[in-house]
N, C-alpha and C positions, 0 to 999 in steps of 0.2 A: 361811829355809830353804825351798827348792824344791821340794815334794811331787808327785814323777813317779809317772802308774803305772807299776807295775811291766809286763814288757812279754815274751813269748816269743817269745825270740829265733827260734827253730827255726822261729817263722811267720811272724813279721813281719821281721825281719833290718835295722833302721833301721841307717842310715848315716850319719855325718856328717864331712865332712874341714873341716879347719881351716888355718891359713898361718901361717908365722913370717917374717922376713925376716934374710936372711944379711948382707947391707950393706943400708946405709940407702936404696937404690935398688931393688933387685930380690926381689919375692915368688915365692914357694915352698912347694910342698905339704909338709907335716914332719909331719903329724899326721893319725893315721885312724884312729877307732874301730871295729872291723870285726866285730861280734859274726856268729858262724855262718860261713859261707862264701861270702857275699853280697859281701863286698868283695873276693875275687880273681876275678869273675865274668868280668872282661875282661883280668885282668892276665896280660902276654905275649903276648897277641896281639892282632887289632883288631879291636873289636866289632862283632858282627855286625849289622843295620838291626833295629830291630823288627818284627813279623810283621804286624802290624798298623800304619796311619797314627794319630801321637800325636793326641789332643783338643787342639781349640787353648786354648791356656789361659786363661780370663776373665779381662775386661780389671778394673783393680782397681780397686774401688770407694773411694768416700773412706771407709767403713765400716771396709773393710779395713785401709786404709793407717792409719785411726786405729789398729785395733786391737795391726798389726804395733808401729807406734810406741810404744803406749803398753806392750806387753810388753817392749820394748829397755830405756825407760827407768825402768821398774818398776825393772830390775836394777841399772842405773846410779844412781838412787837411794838404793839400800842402801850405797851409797858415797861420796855427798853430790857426785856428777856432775853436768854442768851436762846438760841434756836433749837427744837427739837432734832435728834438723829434718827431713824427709819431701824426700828431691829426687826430682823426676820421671825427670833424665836416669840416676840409678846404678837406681832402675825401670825402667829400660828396656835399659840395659844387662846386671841382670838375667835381664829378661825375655829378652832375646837369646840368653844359655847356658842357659837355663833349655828354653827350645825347642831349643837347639841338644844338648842330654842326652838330651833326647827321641826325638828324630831317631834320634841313635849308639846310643843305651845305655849309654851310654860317660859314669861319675863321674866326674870329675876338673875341675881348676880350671881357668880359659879360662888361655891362655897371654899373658902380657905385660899381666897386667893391672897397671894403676896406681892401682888403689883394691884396698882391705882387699877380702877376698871369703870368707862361712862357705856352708858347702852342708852341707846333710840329702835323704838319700834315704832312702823308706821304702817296704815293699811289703805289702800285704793290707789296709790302709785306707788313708781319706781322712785322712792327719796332715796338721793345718791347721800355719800358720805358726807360730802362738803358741806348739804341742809345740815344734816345730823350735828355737826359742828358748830354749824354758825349759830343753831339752835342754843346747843350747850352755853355758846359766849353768849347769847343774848338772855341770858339769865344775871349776867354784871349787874346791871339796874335794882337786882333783888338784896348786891349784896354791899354792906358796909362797913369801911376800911377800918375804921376809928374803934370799932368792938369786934369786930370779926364774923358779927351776924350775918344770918341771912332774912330778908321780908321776902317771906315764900321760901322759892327754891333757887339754889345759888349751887350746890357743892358737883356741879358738871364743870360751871367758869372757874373756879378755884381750884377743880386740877387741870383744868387748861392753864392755869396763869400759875402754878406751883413752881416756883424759884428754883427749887434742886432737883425735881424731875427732869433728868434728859434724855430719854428716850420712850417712842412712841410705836407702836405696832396696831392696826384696824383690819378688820375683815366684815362680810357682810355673810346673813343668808336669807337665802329668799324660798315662800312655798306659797302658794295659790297667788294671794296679791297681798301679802304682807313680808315685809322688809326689817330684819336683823341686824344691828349695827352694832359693833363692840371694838371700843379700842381700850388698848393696853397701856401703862406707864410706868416707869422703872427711870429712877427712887418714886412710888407711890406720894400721892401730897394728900389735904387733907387732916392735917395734924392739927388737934385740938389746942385752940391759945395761941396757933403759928397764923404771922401773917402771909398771905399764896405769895407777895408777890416781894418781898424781901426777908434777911433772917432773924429779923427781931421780932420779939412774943407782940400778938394784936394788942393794941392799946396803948404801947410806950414806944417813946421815940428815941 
């Protein structure tokens, strides 16, 4: 069990969207946890630039990357997964939307992407990677094995716990006092009818 603190909404307004995929080829936004009113900040129209130029975002330390990694597979552990490996190139790809949120203001997932992708936005502190993660796994509660459902929002834990993904890439960007978080994963999980955490169809044994 994943012990978050607890977090006011009304100041800080974390965000995080998640992906499912509709056919075996094409991913898609379907899931947004949106406490407050921080997630329709741009929706209907186009976001406006920042008022301010974003901080460029530190380049990642091997520190870091241990750290991001060994929080992924902290989780996947609890489920007797095989461990994720650290690619450079979904780190940079990443890093690419991660600056590119910056820039717009603008949440949302790159388009056309071909790797699994979870995002955390947060505003009034520095939330490191590790929250953003533990965030995503503590969505499991929402989700159930037996159908494949989710009550609420689940599909951030389900590509954490996605059986054939093995590789992981995160980057961050940050500008005024809000925080960017986007990690990468290669095989993409998420497949419609698949269960995350073995390779039988959800519902049969």
């Amino acid at each position: 069990m994943l012990n978050l603190p607890k977090l006011n909404l009304a100041n800080l307004w974390p965000i995080a969207l998640g992906l499912t995929i509709l056919t075996g080829a094409f991913l898609v936004e379907t899931t947004t946890a949106q406490p407050a009113s921080a997630a329709r900040k741009c929706r209907g129209r186009k976001c406006p630039p920042p008022k301010s130029a974003p901080k460029p975002a530190p380049t990642s330390s091997s520190s870091l990357q241990t750290e991001l990694l060994a929080a992924h597979n902290k989780v996947r552990s609890q489920h007797g997964l095989p461990a994720l490996t650290w690619s450079s190139e979904l780190e940079s790809l990443a890093q690419d939307w991660a600056n590119q949120m910056t820039r717009t203001g603008k949440f949302d997932h790159r388009p056309n992407n071909r790797y699994g992708e979870n995002l955390f936005w947060g505003r009034g502190r520095d939330y490191s990677g590790t929250y953003a993660i533990e965030s995503w796994a503590s969505e499991a509660s929402g989700y159930n094995y037996a159908n494949n459902s989710c009550q609420g929002v689940c599909g951030h834990y389900t590509q954490l716990v996605w059986k054939n993904t093995t590789q992981v890439g995160c980057a961050v960007g940050k500008v005024r006092d809000e925080v960017y978080w986007v990690c990468n994963y290669n095989p993409p999980g998420n497949y419609v009818a698949r269960s995350p955490t073995s390779d039988r169809l959800a519902g049969r044994n």
